[in-house]
Backbone as JSON Lines, residues from 0, in Angstrom:
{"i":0,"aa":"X","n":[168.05,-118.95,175.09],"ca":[167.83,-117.57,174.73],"c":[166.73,-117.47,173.68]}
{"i":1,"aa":"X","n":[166.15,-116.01,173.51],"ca":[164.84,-115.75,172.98],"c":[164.78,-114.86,171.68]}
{"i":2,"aa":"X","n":[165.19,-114.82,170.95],"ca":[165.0,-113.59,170.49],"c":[164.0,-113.74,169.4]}
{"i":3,"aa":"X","n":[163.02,-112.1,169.76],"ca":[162.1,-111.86,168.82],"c":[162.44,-110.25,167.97]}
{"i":4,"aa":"X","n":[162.16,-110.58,166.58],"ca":[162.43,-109.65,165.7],"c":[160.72,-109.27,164.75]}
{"i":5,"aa":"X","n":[161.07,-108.06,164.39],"ca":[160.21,-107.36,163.21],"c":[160.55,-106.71,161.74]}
{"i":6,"aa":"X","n":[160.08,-107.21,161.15],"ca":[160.78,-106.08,159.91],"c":[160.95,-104.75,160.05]}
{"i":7,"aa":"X","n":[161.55,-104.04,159.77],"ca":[161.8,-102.27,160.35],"c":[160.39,-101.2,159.88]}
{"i":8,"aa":"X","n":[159.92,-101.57,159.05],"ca":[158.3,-100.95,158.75],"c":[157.43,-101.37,160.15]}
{"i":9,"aa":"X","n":[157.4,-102.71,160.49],"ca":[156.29,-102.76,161.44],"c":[156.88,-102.33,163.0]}
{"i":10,"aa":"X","n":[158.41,-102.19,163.11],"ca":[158.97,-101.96,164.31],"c":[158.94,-100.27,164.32]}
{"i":11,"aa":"X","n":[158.7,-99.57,163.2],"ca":[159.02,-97.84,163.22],"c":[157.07,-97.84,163.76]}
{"i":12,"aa":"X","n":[156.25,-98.52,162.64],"ca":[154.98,-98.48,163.22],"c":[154.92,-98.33,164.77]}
{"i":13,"aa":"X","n":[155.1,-100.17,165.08],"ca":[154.79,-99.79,166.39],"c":[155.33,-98.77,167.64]}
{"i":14,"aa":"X","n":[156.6,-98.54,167.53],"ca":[157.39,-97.4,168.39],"c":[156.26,-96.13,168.33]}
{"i":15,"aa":"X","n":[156.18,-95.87,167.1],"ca":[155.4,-94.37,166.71],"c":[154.6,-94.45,167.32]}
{"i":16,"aa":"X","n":[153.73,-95.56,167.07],"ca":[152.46,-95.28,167.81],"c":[152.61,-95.71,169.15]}
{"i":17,"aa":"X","n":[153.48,-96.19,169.84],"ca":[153.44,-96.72,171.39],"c":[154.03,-95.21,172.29]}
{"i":18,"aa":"X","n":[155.13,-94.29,171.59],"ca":[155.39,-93.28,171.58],"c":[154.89,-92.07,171.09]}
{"i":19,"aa":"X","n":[154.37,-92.29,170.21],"ca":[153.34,-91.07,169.47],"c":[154.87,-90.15,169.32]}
{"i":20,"aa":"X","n":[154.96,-90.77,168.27],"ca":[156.32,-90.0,167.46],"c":[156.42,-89.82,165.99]}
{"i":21,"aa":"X","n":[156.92,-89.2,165.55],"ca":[157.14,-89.58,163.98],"c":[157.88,-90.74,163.66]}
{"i":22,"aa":"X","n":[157.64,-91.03,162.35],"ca":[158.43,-92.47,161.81],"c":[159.82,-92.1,162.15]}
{"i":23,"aa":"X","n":[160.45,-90.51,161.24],"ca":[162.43,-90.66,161.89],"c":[162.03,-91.19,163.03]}
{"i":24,"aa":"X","n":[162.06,-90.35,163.96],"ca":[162.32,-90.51,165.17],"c":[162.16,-91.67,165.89]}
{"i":25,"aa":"X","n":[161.2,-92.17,165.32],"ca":[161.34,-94.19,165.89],"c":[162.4,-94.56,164.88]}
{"i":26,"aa":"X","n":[162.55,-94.43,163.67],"ca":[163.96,-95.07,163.33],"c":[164.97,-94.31,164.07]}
{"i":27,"aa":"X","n":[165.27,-93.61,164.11],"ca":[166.69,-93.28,164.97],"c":[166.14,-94.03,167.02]}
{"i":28,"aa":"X","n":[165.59,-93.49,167.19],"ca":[165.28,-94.49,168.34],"c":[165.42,-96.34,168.26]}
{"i":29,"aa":"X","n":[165.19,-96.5,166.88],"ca":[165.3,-98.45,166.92],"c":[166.74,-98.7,166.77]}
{"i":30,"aa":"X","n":[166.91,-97.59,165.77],"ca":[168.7,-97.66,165.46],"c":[169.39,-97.59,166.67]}
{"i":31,"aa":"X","n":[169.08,-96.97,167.53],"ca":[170.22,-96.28,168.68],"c":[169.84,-97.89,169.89]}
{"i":32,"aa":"X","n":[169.04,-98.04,170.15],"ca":[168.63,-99.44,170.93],"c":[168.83,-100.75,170.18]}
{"i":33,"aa":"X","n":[168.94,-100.85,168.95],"ca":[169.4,-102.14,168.33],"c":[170.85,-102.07,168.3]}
{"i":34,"aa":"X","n":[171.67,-100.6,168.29],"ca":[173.1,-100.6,168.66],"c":[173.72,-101.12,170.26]}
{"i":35,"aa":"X","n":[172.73,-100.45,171.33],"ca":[173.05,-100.62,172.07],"c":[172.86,-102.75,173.15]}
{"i":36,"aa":"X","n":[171.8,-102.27,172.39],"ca":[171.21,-103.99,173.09],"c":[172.67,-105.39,172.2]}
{"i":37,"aa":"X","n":[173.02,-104.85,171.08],"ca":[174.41,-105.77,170.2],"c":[175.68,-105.44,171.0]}
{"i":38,"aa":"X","n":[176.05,-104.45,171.55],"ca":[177.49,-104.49,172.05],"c":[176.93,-105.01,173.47]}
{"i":39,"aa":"X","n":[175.77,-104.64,174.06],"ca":[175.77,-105.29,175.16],"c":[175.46,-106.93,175.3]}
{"i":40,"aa":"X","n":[175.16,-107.51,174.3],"ca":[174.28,-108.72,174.37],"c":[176.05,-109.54,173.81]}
{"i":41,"aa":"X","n":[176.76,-109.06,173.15],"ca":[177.89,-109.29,172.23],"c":[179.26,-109.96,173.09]}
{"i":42,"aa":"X","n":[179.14,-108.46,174.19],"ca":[180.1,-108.38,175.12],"c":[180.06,-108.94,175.86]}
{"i":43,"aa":"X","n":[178.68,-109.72,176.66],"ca":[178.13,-110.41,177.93],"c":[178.27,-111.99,177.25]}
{"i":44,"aa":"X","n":[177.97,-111.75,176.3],"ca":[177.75,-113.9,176.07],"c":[178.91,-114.19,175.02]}
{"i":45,"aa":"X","n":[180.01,-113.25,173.7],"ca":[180.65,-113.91,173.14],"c":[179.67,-113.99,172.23]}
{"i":46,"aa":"X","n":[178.74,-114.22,171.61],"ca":[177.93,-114.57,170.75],"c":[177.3,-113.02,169.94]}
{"i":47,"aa":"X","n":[176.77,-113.03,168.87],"ca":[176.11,-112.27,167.93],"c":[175.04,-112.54,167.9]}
{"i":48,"aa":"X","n":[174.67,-110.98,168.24],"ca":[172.88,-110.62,168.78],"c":[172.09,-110.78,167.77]}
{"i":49,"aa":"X","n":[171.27,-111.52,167.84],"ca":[170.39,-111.29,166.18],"c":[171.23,-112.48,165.54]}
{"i":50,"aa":"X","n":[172.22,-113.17,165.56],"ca":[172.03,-114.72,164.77],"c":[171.1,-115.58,165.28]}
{"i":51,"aa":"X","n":[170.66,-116.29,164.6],"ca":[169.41,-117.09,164.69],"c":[170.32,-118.46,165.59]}
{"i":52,"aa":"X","n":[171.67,-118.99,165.65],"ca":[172.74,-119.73,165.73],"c":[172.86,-119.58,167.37]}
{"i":53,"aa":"X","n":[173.13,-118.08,168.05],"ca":[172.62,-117.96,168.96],"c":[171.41,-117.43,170.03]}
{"i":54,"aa":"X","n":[170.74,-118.22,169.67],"ca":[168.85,-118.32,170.4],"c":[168.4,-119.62,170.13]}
{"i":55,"aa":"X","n":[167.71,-120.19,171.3],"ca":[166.76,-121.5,171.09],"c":[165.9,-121.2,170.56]}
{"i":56,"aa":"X","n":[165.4,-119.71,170.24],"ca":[164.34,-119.53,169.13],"c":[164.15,-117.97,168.87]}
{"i":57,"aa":"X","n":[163.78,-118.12,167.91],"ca":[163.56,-116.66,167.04],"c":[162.08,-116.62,166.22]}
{"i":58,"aa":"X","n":[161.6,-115.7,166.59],"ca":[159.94,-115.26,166.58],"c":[159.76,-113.94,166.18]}
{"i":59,"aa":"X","n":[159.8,-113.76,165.03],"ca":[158.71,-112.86,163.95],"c":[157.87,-112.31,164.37]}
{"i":60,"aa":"X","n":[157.63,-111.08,165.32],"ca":[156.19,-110.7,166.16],"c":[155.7,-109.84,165.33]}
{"i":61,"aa":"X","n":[156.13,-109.31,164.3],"ca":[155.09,-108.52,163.44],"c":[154.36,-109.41,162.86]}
{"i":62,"aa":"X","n":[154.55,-111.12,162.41],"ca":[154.1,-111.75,161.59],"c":[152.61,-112.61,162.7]}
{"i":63,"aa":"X","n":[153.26,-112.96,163.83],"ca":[152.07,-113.28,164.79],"c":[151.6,-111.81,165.66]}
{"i":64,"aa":"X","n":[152.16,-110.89,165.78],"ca":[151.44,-109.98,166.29],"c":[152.12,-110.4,168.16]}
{"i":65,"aa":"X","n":[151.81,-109.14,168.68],"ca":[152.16,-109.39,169.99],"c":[151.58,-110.15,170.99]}
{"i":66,"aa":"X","n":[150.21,-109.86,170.75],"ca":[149.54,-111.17,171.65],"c":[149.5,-112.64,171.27]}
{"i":67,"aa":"X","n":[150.15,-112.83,170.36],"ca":[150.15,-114.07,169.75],"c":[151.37,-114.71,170.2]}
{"i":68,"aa":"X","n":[152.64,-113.34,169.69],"ca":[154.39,-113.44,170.21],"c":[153.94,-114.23,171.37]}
{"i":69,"aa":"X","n":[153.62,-113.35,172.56],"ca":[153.3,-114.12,173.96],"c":[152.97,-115.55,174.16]}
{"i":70,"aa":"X","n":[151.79,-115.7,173.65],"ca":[151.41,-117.01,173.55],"c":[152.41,-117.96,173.35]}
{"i":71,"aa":"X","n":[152.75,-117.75,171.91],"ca":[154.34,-118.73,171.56],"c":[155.55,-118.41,172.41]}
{"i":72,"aa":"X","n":[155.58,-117.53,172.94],"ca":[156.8,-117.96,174.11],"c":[156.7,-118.66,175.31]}
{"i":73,"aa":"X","n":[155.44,-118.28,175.8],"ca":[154.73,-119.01,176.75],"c":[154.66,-120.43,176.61]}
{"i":74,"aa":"X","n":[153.95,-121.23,175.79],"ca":[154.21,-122.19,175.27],"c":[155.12,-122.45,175.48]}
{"i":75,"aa":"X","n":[156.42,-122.21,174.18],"ca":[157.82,-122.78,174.19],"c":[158.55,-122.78,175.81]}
{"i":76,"aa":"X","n":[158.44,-121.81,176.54],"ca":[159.08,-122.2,177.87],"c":[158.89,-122.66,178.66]}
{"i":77,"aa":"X","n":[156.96,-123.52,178.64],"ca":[156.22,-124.94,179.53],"c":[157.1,-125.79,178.75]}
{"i":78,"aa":"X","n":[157.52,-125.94,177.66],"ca":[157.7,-127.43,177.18],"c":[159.25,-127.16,177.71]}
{"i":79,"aa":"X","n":[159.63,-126.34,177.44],"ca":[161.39,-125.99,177.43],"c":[161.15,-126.54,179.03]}
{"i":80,"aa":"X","n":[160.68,-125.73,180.24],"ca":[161.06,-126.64,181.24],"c":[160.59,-128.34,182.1]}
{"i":81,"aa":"X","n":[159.84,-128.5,180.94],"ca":[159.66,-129.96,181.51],"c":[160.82,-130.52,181.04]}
């Protein structure tokens, strides 16, 4: 499993502008999808969404940026399946 996270400044950024919304409104939009993606991710595997404990890796995409995110997953899942 994969999970990539952002600090909540660069995740309200990008929503806003991918949506052309105001900042609330991407926070209540991140809030309402970070609720929903935890009971569903929670309920399906037994495990807690967002521990680092369960994911083979966890990736910071505000810190590499999205085209970068890509890259490093890309990567990690040539080596992951050899």
């Amino acid at each position: 499993m994969l999970f990539a996270y952002a600090d909540i400044k660069g995740r309200i950024k990008r929503i806003s502008l991918h949506k052309n919304i105001v900042d609330n409104k991407a926070l209540e939009e991140i809030e309402h999808t970070d609720r929903e993606r935890s009971k569903c991710y929670n309920y399906y595997t037994g495990k807690v969404w967002g521990a680092a404990d369960s994911h083979y890796l966890c990736i910071n995409s505000a810190a590499l940026g999205v085209d970068q995110t890509v890259k490093l997953i890309r990567f990690f899942i040539g080596k992951k399946l050899k």
